[in-house]
C-alpha positions as CSV (number, residue, x, y, z in Angstrom):
1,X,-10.4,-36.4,-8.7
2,X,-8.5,-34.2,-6.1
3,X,-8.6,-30.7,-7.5
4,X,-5.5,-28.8,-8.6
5,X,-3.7,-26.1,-5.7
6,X,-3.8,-22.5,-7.0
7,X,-0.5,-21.3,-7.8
8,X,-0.2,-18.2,-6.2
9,X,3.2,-16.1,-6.6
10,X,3.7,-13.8,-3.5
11,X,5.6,-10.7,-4.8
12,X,8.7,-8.9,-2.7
13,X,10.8,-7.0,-1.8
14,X,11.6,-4.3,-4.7
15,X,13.1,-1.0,-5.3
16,X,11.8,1.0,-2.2
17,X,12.3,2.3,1.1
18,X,9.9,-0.5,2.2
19,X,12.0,-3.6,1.3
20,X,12.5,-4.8,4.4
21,X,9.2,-4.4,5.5
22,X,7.7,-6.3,2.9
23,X,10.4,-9.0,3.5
24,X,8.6,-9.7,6.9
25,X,5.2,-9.0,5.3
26,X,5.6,-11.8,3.0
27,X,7.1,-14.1,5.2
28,X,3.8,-14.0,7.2
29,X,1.8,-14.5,4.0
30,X,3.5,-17.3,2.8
31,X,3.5,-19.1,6.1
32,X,-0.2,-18.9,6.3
33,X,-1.5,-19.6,3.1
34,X,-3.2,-22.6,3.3
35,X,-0.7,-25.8,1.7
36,X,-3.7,-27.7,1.4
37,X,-4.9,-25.0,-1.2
38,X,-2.2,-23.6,-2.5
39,X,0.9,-23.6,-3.9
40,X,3.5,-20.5,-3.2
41,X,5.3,-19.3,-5.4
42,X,8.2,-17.3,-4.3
43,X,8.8,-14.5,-6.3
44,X,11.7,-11.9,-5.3
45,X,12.9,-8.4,-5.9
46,X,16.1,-7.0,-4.9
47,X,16.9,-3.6,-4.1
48,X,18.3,-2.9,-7.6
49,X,14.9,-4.7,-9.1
50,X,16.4,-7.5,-10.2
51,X,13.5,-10.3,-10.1
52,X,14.5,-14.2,-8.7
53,X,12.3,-16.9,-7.7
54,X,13.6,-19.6,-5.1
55,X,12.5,-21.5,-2.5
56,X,15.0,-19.5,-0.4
57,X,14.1,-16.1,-2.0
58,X,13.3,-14.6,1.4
59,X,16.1,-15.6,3.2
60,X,18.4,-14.4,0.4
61,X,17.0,-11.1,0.4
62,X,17.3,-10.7,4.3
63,X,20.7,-11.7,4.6
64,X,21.6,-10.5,1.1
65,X,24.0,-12.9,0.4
66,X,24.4,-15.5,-2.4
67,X,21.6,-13.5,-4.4
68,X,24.0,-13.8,-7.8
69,X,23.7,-17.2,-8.1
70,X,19.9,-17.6,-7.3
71,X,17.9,-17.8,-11.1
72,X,16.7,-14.8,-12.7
73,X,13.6,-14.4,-14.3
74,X,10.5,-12.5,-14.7
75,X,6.9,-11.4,-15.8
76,X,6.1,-11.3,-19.0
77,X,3.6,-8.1,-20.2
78,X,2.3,-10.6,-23.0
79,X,-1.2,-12.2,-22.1
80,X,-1.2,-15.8,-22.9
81,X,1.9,-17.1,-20.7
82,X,0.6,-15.8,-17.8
83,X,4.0,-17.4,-16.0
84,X,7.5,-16.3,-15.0
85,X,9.7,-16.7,-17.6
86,X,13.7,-17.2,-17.4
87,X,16.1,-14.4,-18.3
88,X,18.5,-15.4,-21.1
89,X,16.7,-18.1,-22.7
90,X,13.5,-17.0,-22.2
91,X,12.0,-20.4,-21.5
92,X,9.0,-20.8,-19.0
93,X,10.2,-20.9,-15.5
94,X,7.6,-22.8,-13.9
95,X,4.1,-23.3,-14.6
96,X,1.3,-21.0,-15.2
97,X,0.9,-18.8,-12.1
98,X,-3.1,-18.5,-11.0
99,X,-2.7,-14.9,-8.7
100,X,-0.5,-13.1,-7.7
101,X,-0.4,-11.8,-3.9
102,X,2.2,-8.7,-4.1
103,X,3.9,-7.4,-0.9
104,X,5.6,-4.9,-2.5
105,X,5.3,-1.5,-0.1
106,X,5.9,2.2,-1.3
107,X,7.3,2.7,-5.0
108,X,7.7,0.7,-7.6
109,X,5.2,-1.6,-6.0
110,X,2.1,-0.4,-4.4
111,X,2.4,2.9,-7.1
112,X,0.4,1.1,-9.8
113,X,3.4,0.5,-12.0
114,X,3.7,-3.5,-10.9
115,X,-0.5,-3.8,-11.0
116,X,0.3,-2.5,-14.5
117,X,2.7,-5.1,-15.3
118,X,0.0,-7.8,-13.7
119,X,-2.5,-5.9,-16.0
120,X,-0.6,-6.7,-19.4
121,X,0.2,-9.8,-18.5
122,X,-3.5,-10.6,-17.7
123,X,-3.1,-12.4,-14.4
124,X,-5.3,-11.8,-11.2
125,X,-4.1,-9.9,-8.5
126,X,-4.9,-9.3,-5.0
127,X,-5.6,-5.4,-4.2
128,X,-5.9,-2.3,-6.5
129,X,-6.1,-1.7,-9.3
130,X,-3.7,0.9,-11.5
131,X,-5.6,3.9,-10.8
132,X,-6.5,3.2,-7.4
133,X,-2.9,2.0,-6.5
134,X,-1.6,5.1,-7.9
135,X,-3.5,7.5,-6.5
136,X,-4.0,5.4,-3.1
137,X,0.0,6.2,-2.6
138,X,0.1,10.2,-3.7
139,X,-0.9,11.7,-0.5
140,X,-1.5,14.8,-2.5
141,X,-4.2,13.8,-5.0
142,X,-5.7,11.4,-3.0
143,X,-6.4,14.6,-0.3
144,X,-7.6,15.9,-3.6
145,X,-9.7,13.6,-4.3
146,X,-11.4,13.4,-0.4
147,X,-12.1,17.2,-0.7
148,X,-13.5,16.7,-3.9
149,X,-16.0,14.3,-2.0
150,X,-16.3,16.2,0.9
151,X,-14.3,14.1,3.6
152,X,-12.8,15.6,6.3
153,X,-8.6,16.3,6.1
154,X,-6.3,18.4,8.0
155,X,-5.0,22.0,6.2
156,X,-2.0,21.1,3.9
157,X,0.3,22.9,1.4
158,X,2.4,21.0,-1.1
159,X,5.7,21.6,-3.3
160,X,7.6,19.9,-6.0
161,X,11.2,18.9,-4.5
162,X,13.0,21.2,-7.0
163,X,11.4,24.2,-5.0
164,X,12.2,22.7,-1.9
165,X,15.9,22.8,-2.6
166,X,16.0,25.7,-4.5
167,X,13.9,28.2,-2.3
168,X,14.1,26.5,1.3
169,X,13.1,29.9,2.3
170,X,10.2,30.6,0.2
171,X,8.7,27.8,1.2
172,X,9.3,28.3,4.9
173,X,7.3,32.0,4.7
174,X,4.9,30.2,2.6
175,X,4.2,27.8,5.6
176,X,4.9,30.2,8.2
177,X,1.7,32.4,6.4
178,X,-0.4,29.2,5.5
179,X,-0.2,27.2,8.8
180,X,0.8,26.6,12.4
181,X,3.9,24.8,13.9
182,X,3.9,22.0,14.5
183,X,3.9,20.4,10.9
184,X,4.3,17.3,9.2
185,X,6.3,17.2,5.7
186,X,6.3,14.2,4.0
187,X,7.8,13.0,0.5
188,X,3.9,12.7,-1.1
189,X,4.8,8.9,-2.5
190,X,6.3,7.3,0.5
191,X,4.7,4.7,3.4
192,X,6.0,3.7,6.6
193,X,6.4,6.8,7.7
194,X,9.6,6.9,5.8
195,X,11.3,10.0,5.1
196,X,8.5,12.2,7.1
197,X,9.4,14.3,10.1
198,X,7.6,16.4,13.0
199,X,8.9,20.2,12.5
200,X,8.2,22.8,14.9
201,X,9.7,25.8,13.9
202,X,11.6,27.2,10.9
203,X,15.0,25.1,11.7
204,X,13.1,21.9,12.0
205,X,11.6,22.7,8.9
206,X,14.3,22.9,6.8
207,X,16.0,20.0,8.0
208,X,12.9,18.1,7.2
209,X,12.2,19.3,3.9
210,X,15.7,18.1,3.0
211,X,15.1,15.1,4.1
212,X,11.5,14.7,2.5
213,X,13.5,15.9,-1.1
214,X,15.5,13.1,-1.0
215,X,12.7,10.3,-1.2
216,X,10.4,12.1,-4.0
217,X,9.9,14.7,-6.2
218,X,6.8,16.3,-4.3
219,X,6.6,17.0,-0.7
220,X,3.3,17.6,1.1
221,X,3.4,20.0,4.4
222,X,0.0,18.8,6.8
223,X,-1.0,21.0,9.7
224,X,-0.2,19.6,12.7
225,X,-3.5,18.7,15.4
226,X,-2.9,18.6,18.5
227,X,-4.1,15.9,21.1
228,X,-5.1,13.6,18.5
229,X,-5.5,10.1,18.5
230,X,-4.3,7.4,15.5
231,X,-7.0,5.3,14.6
232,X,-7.3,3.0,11.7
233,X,-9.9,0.9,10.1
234,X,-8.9,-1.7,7.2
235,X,-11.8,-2.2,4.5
236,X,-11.6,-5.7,2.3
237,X,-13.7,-5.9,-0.8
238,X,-14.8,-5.2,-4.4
239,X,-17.5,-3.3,-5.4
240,X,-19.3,-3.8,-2.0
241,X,-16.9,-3.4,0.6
242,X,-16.9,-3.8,4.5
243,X,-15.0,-2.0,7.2
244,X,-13.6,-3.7,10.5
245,X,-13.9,-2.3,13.7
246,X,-11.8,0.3,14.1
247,X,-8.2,0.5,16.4
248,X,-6.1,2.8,17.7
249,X,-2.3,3.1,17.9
250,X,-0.7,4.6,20.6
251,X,3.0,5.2,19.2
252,X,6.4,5.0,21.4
253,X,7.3,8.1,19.8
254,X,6.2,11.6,19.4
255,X,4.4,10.3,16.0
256,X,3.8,7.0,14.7
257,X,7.9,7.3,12.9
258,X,9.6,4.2,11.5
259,X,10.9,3.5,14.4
260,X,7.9,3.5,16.6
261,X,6.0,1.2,13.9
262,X,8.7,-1.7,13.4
263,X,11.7,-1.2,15.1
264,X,11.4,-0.7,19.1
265,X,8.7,-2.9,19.4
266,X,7.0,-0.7,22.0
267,X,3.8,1.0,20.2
268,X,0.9,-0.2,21.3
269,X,-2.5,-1.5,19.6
270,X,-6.5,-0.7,21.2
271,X,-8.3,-2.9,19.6
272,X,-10.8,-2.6,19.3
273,X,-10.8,1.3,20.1
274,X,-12.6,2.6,22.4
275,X,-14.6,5.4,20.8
276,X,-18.3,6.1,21.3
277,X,-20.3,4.3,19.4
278,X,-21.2,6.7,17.5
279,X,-17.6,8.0,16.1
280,X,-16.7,4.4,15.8
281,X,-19.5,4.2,13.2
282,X,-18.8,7.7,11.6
283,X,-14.7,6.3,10.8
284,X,-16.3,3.3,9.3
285,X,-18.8,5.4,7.1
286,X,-15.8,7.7,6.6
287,X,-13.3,4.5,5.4
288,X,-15.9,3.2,3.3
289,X,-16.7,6.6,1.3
290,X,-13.1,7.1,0.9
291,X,-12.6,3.3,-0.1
292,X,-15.4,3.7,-2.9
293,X,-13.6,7.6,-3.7
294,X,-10.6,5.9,-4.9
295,X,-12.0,2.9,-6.7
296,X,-10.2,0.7,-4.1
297,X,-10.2,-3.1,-5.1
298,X,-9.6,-6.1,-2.3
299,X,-8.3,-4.4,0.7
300,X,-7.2,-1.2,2.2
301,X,-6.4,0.1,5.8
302,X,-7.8,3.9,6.2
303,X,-5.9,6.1,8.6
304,X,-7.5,8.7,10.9
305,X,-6.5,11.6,13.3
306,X,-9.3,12.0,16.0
307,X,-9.3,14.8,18.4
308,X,-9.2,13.7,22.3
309,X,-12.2,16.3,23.1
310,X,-13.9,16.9,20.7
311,X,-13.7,13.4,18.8
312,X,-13.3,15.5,15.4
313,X,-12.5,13.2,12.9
314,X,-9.9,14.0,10.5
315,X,-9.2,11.0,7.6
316,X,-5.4,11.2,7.3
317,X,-4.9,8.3,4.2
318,X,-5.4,5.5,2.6
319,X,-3.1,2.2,1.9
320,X,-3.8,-0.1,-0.8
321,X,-0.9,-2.7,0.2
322,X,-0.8,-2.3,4.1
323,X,1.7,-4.1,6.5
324,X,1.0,-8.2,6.7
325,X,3.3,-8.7,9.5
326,X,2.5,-10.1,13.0
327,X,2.1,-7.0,14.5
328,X,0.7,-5.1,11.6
329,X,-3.0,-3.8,12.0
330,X,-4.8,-4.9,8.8
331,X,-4.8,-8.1,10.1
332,X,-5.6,-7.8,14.0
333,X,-8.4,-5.5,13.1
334,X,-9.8,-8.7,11.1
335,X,-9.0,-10.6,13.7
336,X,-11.2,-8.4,15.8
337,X,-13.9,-8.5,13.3
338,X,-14.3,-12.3,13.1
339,X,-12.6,-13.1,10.3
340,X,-8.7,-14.7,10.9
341,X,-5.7,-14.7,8.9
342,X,-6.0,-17.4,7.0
343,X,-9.8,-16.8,6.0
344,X,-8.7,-13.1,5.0
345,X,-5.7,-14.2,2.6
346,X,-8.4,-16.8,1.5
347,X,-10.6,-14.1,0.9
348,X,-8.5,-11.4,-1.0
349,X,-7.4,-14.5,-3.1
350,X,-11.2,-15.1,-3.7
351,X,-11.8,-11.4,-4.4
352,X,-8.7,-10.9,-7.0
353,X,-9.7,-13.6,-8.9
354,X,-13.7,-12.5,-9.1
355,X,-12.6,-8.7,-10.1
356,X,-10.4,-10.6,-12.7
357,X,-13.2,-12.8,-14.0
358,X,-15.4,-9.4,-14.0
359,X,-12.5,-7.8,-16.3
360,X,-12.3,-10.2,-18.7
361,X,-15.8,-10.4,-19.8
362,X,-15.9,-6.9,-20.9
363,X,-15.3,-6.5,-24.7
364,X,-11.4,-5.5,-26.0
365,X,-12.2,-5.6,-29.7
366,X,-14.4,-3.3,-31.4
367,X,-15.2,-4.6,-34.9
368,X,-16.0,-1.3,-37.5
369,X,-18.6,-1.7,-40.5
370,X,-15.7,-1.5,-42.8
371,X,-12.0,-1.8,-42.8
372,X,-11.7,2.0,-43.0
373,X,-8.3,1.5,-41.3
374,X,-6.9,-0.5,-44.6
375,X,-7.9,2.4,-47.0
C-alpha cells in the first residue's frame, strides 16, 4: 500500500516588519518540498494577523488584493484536532496537519509566541522551541546569555524605548562615555536589519534612536569595529548539531541594511569564505557553543564580525527562522556543505517531528497518593 503524504502547513506572512520577506521565503519552500512526499498546506497571515488558507494564499498576500473573500480560519491551542479550523462555524478546515514549517520572520513569528501556539496545539514544528525562539530574537539577552558562557561579543549598551524618547540626551552622554562612534542601534526584537542604523556622531544618533523606538520597546546600542568582515555559519539539528562551512557577505552598502540584503540585488556571497583554516574552525566551534547556549532546536544561521588583520572573532547573533529565499545564505551554505535544498527541508521536517516524538514521551500527569486536592 502506497503510504500517506505528510501534510505539512507552511506558515506566512504575519504581523511584522518581515512580511514580505517571508512571503518570498515561503514561496521557495513550498516550491521545493518534495510533491511526491508531501502535501502543502498553505497557511497565510496578513499584516493585521488575520489567518487564511488557499491555494492562492501567497499570491494574495503579495498583491494584497481579494484577501476578504479568501476563508478564514485558524489553529486551535486544544491538542487533539491538531488541524486548522474554520472561523465562524468552527468546523475542521481540512484534515489533520502532520508539521508545520513556519516562515514567519521577526515578531509575532520567530518570537516564540506562534511556537507557543504550535506547543498547545501539540503539533510538530520545524525550528525552536519557545525559549529558544524567544531569546534567539532579543539581541539583548541572547548577548547575555553568550557572556554568561564566555563567547566573544562586541561592547554594547541597551535602553527601554521610553528612555530613548524621553532623555534622547541622556542617552547620547551615556554612549558618548560608554563607547566610540561609529555605533549601531538597533530595536533589540527586530531581523532583517530592519529599523537599525549606522550612527557616527551625536546627530546620527538621535535620528537613529528614533527610528529604532518605533519598532520595539528596547533598543540595544553595539560598538562599532572597524574593518570587519560578515561571516555566517547556519547549524541544522537537535540535540547534536552540525555547522556548515562558513560564508561571507560582502554588502552593497555601508552595512549589511535592508536594502543591501533584498532589495538592490548587489551584495555578494564567499562561499565558502576564505578564512584560515583555523578561524574557519574556531566560527564553527563558536556557532555550535552558541547553538547549544540557547537550546536551539532544527536550524539556525549564526552571524559573526571578523576583524580583517587580526581575524578576531566577534559572534554578532543568532536566527532561529533565517531567510529561505533564493539568494538567502542558510541554504547556499548547505549547499556548500553537501546537503541541497530539498534534502535540508527534508531534514528539518525529519528533525521536527523526532524532537516532537522526544516530547511526547515525557510524563504530563503526576498522579498524588491521595486526592489531597478534593479535601
Amino acid at each position: 500500500m502506497m503510504e500517506r503524504k505528510l501534510r505539512v502547513g507552511v506558515i506566512f506572512g504575519g504581523r511584522s516588519g518581515e512580511h514580505e520577506v517571508s512571503l518570498v521565503s515561503a514561496t521557495s519552500v513550498i516550491t521545493a518540498l518534495d510533491a511526491d512526499k508531501y502535501e502543502v498546506v498553505p497557511i497565510g497571515i496578513t499584516q493585521e494577523g488575520r489567518w487564511l488558507s488557499s491555494d492562492k494564499g501567497l499570491k494574495l498576500l503579495k498583491e494584497k488584493t481579494g484577501i476578504e473573500q479568501a476563508p478564514e480560519c485558524f489553529l486551535v491551542p486544544e491538542p487533539n484536532r491538531q488541524a486548522l479550523v474554520a472561523a465562524g462555524s468552527g468546523e475542521m478546515h481540512s484534515p489533520p496537519i502532520d508539521v508545520i514549517f513556519p516562515l514567519v520572520h521577526g515578531t509575532y513569528g520567530e518570537d516564540g509566541t506562534l511556537q507557543g501556539l504550535l506547543e498547545l496545539a501539540n503539533i510538530p514544528y520545524v525550528g525552536a522551541g519557545v525559549l529558544a525562539s524567544a531569546v534567539g530574537m532579543d539581541k539583548i539577552v541572547q548577548k547575555q546569555i553568550f557572556q554568561q558562557q564566555k563567547l566573544p561579543v562586541a561592547k554594547y549598551i541597551w535602553f527601554h524605548s521610553s528612555v530613548c524618547r524621553e532623555h534622547p540626551e541622556r542617552v547620547a552622554a551615556i554612549v558618548a562615555k560608554s563607547l566610540t562612534y561609529p555605533v549601531f542601534v538597533k530595536p533589540a526584537n527586530t531581523g532583517s536589519s530592519v529599523g537599525i542604523s549606522k550612527a557616527h556622531n551625536r546627530k546620527e544618533l538621535r535620528e537613529a534612536l528614533a527610528l529604532a523606538v518605533e519598532y520595539d520597546r528596547k533598543v540595544i546600542i553595539e560598538q562599532g569595529i572597524n574593518n570587519i568582515r560578515e561571516i555566517e555559519c547556519s547549524v541544522l539539528g537537535n540535540d547534536e548539531p552540525v555547522a556548515s562551512v562558513p560564508g561571507e557577505i560582502v554588502p552593497s552598502n555601508e552595512f549589511y541594511d535592508y536594502n543591501a540584503k533584498y532589495v538592490d540585488g548587489k551584495s555578494e556571497a564567499i562561499i565558502p569564505a576564505k578564512l584560515p583554516k583555523r578561524v574557519s574552525e574556531e566560527v564553527r566551534r563558536i556557532a555550535l557553543q552558541a547553538y547549544r547556549a540557547l537550546d536551539i532546536a532544527g536550524m539556525a544561521r549564526v552571524d559573526f564580525l571578523v576583524v580583517r588583520k587580526s581575524n578576531k572573532i566577534y559572534l554578532n547573533e543568532v536566527n532561529t527562522i533565517p531567510g529561505f529565499t533564493s539568494i538567502s545564505m542558510y541554504p547556499k551554505l548547505w549547499e556548500a556543505s553537501g546537503l541541497g535544498y530539498r534534502d535540508l527541508l527534508d531534514r528539518l521536517i525529519e528533525l521536527a517531528l523526532e524532537r516532537h516524538r522526544a516530547k511526547n514521551e515525557l510524563r504530563t500527569v503526576y498522579n498524588p497518593d491521595r486526592d489531597w486536592y478534593k479535601e
